[in-house]
C-alpha positions in Angstrom: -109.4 -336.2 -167.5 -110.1 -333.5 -165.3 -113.1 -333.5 -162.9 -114.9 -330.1 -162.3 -118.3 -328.9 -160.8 -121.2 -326.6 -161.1 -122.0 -324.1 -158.6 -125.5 -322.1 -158.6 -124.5 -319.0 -157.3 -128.2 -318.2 -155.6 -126.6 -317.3 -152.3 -123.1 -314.9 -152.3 -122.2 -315.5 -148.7 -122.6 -319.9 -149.5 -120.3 -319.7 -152.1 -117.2 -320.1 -149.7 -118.5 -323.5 -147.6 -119.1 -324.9 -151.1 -115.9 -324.2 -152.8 -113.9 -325.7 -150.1 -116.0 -328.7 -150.0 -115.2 -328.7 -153.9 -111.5 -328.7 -153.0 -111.7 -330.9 -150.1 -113.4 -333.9 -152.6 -110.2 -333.6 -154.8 -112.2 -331.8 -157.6 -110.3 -330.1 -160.1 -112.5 -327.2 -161.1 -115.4 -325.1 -160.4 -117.6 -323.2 -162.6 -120.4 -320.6 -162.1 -122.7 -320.2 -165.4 -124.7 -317.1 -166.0 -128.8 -317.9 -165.5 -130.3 -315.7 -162.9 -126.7 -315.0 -161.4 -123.8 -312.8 -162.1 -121.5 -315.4 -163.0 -117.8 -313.1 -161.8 -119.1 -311.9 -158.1 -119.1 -315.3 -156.9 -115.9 -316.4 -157.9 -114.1 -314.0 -155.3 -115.9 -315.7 -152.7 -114.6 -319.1 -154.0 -110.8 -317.7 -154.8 -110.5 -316.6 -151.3 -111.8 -319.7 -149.8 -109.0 -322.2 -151.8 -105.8 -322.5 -153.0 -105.5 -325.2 -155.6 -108.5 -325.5 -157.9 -109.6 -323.8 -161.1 -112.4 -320.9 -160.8 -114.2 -320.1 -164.0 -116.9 -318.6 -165.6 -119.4 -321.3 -167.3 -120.2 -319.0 -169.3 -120.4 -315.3 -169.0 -122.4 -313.5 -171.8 -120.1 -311.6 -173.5 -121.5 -309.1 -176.0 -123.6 -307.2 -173.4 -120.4 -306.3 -171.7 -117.6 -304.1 -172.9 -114.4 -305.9 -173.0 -113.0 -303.2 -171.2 -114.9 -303.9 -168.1 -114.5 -307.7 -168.8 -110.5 -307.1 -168.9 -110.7 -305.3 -165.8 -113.0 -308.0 -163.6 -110.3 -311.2 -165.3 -107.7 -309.4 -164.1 -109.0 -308.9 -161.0 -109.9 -312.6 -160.3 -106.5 -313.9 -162.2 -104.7 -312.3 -159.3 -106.6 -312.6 -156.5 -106.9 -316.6 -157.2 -102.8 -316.6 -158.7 -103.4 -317.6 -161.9 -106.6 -320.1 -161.2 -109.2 -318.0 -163.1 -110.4 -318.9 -166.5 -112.3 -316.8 -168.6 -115.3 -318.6 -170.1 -117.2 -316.4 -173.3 -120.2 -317.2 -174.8 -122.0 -315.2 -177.4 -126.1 -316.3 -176.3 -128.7 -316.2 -179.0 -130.1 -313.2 -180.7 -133.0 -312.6 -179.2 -131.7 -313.1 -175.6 -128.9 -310.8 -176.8 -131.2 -307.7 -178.2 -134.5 -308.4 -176.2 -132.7 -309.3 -172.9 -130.2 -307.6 -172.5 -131.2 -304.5 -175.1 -127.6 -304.8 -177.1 -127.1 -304.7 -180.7 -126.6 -308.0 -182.6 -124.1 -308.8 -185.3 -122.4 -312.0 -186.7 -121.5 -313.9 -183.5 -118.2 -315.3 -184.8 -116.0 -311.9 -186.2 -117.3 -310.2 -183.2 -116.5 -312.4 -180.8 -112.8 -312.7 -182.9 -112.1 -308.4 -181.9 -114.0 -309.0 -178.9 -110.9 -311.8 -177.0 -107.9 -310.1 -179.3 -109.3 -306.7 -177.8 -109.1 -308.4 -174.1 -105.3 -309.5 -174.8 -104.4 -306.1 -176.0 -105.7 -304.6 -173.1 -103.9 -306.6 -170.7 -100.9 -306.8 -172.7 -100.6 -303.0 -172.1 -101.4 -303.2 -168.2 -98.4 -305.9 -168.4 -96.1 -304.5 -170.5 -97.1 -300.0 -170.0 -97.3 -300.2 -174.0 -99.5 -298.0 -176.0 -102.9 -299.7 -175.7 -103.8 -299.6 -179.7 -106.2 -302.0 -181.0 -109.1 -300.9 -183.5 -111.5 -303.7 -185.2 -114.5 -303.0 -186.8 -116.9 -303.7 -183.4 -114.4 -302.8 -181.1 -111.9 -299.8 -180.8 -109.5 -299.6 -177.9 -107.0 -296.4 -177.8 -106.4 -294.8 -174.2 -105.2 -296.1 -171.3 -103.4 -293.9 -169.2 -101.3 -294.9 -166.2 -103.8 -293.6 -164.0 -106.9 -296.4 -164.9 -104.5 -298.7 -165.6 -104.3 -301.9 -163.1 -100.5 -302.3 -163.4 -98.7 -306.0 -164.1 -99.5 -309.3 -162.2 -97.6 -312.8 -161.4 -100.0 -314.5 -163.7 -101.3 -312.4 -166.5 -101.9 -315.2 -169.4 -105.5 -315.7 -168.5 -106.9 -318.5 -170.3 -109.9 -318.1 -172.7 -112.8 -320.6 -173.2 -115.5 -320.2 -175.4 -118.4 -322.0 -175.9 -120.4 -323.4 -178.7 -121.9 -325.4 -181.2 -121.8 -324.8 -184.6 -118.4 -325.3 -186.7 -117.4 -321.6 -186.4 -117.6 -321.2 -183.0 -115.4 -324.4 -183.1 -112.9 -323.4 -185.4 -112.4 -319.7 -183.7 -111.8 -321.9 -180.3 -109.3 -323.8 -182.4 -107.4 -320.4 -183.5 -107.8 -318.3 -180.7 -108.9 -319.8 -177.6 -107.2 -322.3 -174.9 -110.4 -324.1 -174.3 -114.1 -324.4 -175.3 -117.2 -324.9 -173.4 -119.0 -328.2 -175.3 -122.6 -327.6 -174.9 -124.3 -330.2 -172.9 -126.4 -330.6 -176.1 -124.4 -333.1 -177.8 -123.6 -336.5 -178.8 -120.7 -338.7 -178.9 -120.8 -338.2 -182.7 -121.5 -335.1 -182.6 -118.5 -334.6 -180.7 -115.7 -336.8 -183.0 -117.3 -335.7 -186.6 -118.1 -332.0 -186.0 -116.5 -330.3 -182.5 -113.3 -332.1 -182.8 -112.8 -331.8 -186.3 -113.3 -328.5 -186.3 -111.3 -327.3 -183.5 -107.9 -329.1 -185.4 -109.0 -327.2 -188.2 -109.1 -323.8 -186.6 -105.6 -324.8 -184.7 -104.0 -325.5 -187.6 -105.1 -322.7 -189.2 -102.8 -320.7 -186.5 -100.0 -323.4 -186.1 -101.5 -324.9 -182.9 -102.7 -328.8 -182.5 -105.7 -330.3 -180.8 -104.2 -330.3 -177.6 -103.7 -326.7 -177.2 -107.3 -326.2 -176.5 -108.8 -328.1 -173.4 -112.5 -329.7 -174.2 -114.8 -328.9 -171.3 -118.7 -330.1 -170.8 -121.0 -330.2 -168.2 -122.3 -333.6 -169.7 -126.5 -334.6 -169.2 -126.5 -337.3 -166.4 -129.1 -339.3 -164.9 -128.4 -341.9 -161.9 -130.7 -344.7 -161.6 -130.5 -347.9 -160.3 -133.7 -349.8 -161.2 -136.4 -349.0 -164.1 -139.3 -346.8 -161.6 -136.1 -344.6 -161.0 -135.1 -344.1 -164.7 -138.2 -342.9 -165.6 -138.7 -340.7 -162.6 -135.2 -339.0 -162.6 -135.0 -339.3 -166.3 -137.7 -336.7 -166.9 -136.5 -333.5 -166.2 -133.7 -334.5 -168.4 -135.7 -335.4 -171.1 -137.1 -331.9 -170.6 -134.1 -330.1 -171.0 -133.1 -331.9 -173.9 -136.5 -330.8 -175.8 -135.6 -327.3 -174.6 -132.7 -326.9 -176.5 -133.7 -329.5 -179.3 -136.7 -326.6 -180.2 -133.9 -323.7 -180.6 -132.9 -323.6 -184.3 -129.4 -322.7 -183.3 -129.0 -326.7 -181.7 -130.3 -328.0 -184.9 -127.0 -329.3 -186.4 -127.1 -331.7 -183.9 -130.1 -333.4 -184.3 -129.9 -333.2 -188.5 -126.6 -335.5 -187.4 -129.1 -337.9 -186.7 -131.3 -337.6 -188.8 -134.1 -336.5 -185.7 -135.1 -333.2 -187.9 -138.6 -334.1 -187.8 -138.2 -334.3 -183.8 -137.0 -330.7 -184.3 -140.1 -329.5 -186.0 -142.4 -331.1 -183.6 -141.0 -329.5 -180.4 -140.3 -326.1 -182.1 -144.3 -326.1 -182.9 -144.9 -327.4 -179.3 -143.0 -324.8 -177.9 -144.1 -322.1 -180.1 -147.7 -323.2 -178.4 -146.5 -322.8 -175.3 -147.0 -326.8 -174.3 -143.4 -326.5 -171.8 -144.5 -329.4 -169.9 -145.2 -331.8 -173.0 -142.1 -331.6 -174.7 -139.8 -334.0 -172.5 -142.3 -337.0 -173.6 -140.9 -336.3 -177.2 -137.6 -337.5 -176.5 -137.7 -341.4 -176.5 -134.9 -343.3 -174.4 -132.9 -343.7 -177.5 -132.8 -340.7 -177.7 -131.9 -339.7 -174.7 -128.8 -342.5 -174.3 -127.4 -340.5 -176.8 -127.4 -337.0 -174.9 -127.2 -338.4 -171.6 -125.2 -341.0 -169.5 -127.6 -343.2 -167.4 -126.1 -345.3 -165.1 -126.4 -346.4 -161.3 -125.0 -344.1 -158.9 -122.4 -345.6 -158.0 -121.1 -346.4 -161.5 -122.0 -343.0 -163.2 -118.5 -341.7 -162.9 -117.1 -344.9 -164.6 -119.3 -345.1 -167.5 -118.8 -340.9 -168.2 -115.1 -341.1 -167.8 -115.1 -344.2 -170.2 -117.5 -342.8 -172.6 -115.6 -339.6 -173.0 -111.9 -340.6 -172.8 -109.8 -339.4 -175.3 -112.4 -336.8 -176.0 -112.6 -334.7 -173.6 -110.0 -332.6 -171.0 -112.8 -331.5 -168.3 -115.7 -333.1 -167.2 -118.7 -332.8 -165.2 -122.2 -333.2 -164.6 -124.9 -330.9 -165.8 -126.8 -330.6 -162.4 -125.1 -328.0 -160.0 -122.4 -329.4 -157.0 -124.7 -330.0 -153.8 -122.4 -331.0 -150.8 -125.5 -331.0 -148.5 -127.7 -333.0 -150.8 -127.9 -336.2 -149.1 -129.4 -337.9 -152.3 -126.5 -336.7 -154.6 -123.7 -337.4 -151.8 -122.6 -340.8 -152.9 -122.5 -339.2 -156.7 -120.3 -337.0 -155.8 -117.9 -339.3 -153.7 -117.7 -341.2 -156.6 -116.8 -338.6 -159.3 -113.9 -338.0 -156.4 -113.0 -341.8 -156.3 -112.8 -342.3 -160.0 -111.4 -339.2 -161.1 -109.2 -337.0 -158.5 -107.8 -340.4 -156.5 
């Protein structure tokens, strides 16, 4: 099991110091999610600044961004960092998608289907100098001529990640993709009766196997090592688990469980604007099943036990601090356990 980071990118010209310091700890990956950010710009910073780990996007929104331009930033990054970039898709939520970022909607799944075959035919024609041909019904891709065309590179297999929830999502991932992004919104069972079910089933659907697609998450943590911490570093936790547990697109999840009546109560709260209420919804059982809660200096044994076998890549949810004296001995732990 691999052992990768989160990097804020709030500051382009810190980037550098903070992926070497993700190298120096023996991590294996580093990823840079789309918030407030541009998720690509930082990761030059970061490929310059190393030479051995992973440098992804965790995740870039896809549909407000023509492949094209997408194909042509990969390739970019895929070169520069010989072969260390992944490409990490995700499709958002409606309303983020058309109010947002003012782009049309349509079924998530088919589009985002055309959206990475149209990325591999584009750079299978800046590897190869074949026609570029590819014509779905969201996306249409017919000239390239020598003159915009980037030319061939020592690494142009750029791995795909997607990310998602529901079974589709999953089963696309399975077909198409050589990893997916598990949401941090998940449980255990979640994980072995829908995610992992559903990506053999998309895998075999294509010939592949479970193990051609690498399981990645950025897993809820919270490090405490008596009860007064718990319930102080346990809240903003609790918080963002209500977050997502009001968004209808999550609700698979909870139905699992059987929390559906948790769901309506925090989609009302939050439809009422009550933000800072909805954490004290989320009772500790429920939040042992989202999160790991451990002492610091056991947290990377009790994640790395609790996911073995599930998952590829792992990491925490909150973003790599080098600096953050409160967070240093997590860190050097998650080195100990998993890169030594």
């Amino acid at each position: 099991m691999k052992f990768d980071v989160t990097v804020i990118p709030t500051n382009l010209n810190k980037i550098a110091p903070i992926a070497r310091a993700v190298e120096t700890y023996g991590f294996n990956g580093l990823w840079t999610p789309e918030i407030a950010h541009d998720p690509f710009l930082p990761l030059t910073h970061a490929a310059s600044a190393t030479t051995k780990i992973n440098i992804g996007t965790g995740i870039a929104v896809a549909f407000p961004r023509s492949p094209m331009m997408v194909a042509n930033t990969a390739w970019d990054l895929a070169a520069q960092s010989d072969g260390r970039f992944i490409l990490g898709l995700g499709t958002q939520i409606e309303i983020h998608i058309t109010k947002r970022f003012s782009t049309p909607w349509s079924a998530p799944v088919p589009r985002l289907r055309e959206y990475i075959e149209s990325l591999r035919a584009i750079w299978h024609s800046w590897q190869t100098g074949e026609r570029l041909r590819y014509k779905g019904e969201h996306y249409q891709f017919t000239l390239m001529t020598p003159f915009f065309s980037p030319g061939a590179i020592q690494h142009p297999d750029i791995p795909i990640y997607i990310a998602g929830v529901n079974e589709k999502l999953c089963q696309l991932a399975g077909e198409l993709c050589q990893g997916f992004h598990i949401h941090p919104f998940h449980t255990v069972r979640y994980l072995k009766e829908q995610i992992i079910p559903n990506i053999e089933l998309g895998a075999h659907n294509t010939g592949r196997t479970r193990t051609d697609v690498n399981l990645s998450c950025a897993v809820f943590v919270v490090a405490a090592r008596d009860e007064r911490e718990a319930q102080v570093n346990a809240a903003p936790v609790k918080s963002q688990i209500a977050f997502y547990a009001s968004t209808p697109s999550y609700a698979p999840v909870l139905d699992l469980h059987g929390w559906g009546d948790v769901r309506t109560e925090l989609s009302k709260m939050a439809r009422s604007g009550k933000w800072d209420k909805m954490g004290e919804v989320i009772d500790d059982m429920m939040l042992n099943e989202f999160a790991v809660v451990a002492a610091p200096e056991e947290l990377a044994q009790v994640v790395k036990a609790r996911y073995d076998g599930l998952l590829d890549r792992v990491g925490y949810y909150f973003p790599f601090e080098p600096d953050n004296p409160e967070k240093a001995a997590i860190w050097k732990n998650a080195g100990r356990v998993f890169c030594h």
